[in-house]
C-alpha positions as a printed Julia matrix, in Angstrom:
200×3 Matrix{Float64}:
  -48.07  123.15  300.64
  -51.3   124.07  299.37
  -51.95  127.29  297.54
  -54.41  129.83  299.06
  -56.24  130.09  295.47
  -57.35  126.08  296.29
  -58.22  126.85  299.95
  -60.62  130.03  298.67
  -61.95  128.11  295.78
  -62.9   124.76  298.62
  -63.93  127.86  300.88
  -66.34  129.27  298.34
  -68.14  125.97  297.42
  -68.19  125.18  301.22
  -70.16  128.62  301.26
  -72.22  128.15  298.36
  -74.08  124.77  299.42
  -74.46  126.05  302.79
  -76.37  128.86  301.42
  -78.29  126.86  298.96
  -79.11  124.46  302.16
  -80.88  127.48  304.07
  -82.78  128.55  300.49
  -83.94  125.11  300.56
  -85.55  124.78  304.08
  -88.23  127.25  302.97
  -90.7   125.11  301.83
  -93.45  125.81  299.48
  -97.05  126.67  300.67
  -99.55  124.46  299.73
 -102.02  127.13  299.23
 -102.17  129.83  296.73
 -103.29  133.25  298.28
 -101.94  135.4   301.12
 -102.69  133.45  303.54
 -100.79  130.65  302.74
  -97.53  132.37  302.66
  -97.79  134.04  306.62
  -96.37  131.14  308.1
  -93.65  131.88  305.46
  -92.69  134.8   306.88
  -90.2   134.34  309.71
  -88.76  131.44  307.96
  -88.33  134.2   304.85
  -86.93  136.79  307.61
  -84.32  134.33  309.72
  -83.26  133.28  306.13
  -82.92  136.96  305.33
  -80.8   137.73  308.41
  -78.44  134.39  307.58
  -78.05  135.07  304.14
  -76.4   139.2   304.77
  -74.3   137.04  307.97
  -73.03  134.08  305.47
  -72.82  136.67  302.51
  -70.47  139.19  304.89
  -68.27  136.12  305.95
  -67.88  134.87  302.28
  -66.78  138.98  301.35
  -64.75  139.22  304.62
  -63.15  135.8   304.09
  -62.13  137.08  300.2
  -60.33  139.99  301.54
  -58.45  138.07  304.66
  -57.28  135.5   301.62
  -55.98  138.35  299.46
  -53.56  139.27  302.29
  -52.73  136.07  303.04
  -48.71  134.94  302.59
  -47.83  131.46  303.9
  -50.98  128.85  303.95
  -49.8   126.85  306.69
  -51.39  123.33  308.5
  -52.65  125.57  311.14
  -54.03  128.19  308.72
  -55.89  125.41  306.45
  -57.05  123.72  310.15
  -58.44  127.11  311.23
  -59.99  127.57  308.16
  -61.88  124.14  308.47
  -63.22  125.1   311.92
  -64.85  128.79  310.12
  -66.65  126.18  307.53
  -67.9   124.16  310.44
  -69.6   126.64  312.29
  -70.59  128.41  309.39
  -72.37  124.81  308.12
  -74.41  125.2   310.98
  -76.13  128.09  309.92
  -78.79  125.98  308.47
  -79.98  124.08  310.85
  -80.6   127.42  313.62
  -81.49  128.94  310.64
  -84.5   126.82  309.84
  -84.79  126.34  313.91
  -85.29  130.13  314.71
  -87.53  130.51  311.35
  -90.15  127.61  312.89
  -90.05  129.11  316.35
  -89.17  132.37  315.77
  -90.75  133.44  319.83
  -88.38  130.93  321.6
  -85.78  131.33  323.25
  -83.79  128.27  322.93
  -83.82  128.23  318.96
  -82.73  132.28  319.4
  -79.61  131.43  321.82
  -78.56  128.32  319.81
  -78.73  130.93  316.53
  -76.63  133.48  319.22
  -73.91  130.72  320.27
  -73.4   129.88  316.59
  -73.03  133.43  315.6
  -70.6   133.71  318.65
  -68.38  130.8   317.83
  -68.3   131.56  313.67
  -66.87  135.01  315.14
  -64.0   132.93  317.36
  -63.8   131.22  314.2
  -62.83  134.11  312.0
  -60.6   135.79  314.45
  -58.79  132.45  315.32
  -58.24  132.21  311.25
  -57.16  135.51  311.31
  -54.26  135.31  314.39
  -53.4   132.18  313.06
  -52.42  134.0   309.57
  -50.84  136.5   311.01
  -48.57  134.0   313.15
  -47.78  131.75  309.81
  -47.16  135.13  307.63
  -44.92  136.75  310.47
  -44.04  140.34  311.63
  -44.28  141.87  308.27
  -47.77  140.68  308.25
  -50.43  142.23  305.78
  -52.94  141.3   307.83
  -51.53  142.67  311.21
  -51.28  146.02  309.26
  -54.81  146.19  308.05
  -56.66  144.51  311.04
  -55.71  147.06  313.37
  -57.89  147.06  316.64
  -60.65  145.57  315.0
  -63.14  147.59  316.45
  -66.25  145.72  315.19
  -65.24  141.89  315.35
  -64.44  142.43  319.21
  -67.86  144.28  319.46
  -69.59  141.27  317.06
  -68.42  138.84  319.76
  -69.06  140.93  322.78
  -73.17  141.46  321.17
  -73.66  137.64  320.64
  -71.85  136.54  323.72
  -74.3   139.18  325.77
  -77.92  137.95  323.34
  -77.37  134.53  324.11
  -78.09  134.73  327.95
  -80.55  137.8   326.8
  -82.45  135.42  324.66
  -83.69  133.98  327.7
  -85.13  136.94  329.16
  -86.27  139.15  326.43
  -86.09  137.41  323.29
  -86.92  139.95  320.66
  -84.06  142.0   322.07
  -81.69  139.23  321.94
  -82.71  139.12  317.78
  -82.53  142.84  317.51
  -78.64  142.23  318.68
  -78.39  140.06  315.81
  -80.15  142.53  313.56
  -77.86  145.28  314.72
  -74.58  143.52  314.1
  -75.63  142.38  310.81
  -76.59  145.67  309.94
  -72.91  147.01  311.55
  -71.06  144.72  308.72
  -73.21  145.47  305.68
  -70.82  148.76  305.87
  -68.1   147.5   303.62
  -64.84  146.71  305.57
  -61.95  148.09  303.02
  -58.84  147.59  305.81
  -57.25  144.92  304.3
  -58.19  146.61  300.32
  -56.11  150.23  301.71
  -53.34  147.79  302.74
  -52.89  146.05  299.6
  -53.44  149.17  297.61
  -51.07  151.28  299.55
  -48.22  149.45  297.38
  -47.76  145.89  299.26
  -47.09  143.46  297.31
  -49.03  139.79  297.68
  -47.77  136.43  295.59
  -50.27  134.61  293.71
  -49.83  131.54  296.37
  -49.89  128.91  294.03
């Protein structure tokens, strides 16, 4: 069985590249005054907004591994579909930054954001499951409050995109902006005298 220190170490470098992939779709300006770098500037700002999503994911994903018991087939499978969605961030990312008016580029960023949210709670219930009713995770995830109202924003923006897109990015903005309030559930858990095995 694999050890969760291997499946956070393959998570991180999964996270790392993806992030240096989005750095690397800004290209550089062929000029060299102001000018040159406006066109720059929503390609700067999507990668802005991507960079605080991946970044809160990568924090969020620490934190759900520290609690984490038993690393099943399920778990590592659940994991693997988290790193797919989040590997897309690149490509709307770069998408939204060249068309940054559209609406298809800003419902495609929307559905990814949606589905990297399944993603996490699916890794999350699938945990719980493999670690049972003593559960770390169960005891710090409580109602979740602002993963069910992450989903519930993107699920409404992508549809919204189509009428009002600026609105449908302000969602984005907003929910971003929601989760750059450290989440410390699963830290009070694990402090509060619980102990958690190395994995390995």
């Amino acid at each position: 069985m694999m050890g969760k220190n291997r499946l956070e170490a393959f998570s991180d470098g999964v996270i790392a590249i993806i992030i240096t992939i989005m750095v690397l779709e800004m290209k550089v300006p062929h000029g060299h005054d102001w000018a040159s770098l406006q066109p720059l500037v929503p390609v700067f700002c999507s990668y802005i907004l991507s960079f605080i999503y991946v970044g809160v994911y990568w924090l969020n994903h620490h934190h759900l591994l520290h609690a984490v018991k038993h690393v099943t087939a399920g778990v590592l499978w659940a994991n693997l579909n988290l790193l797919f969605w989040l590997s897309l961030f690149p490509f709307v990312t770069g998408w939204v930054g060249e068309n940054p008016s559209a609406a298809l580029p800003a419902a495609f960023y929307g559905g990814v954001l949606f589905m990297a949210g399944m993603g996490y709670w699916i890794l999350s219930r699938v945990i719980i499951a493999a670690d049972g009713e003593n559960s770390l995770l169960k005891k710090a995830m409580g109602s979740d409050y602002k993963g069910n109202i992450s989903v519930l924003v993107y699920a409404g923006a992508i549809p919204l995109s189509f009428w009002n897109v600026w609105v449908a990015q302000a969602c984005y903005v907003g929910v971003a902006l929601l989760w750059l309030v450290p989440d410390r559930r699963i830290e009070r858990v694990l402090k509060s005298g619980s102990h958690v095995s190395s994995g390995d």
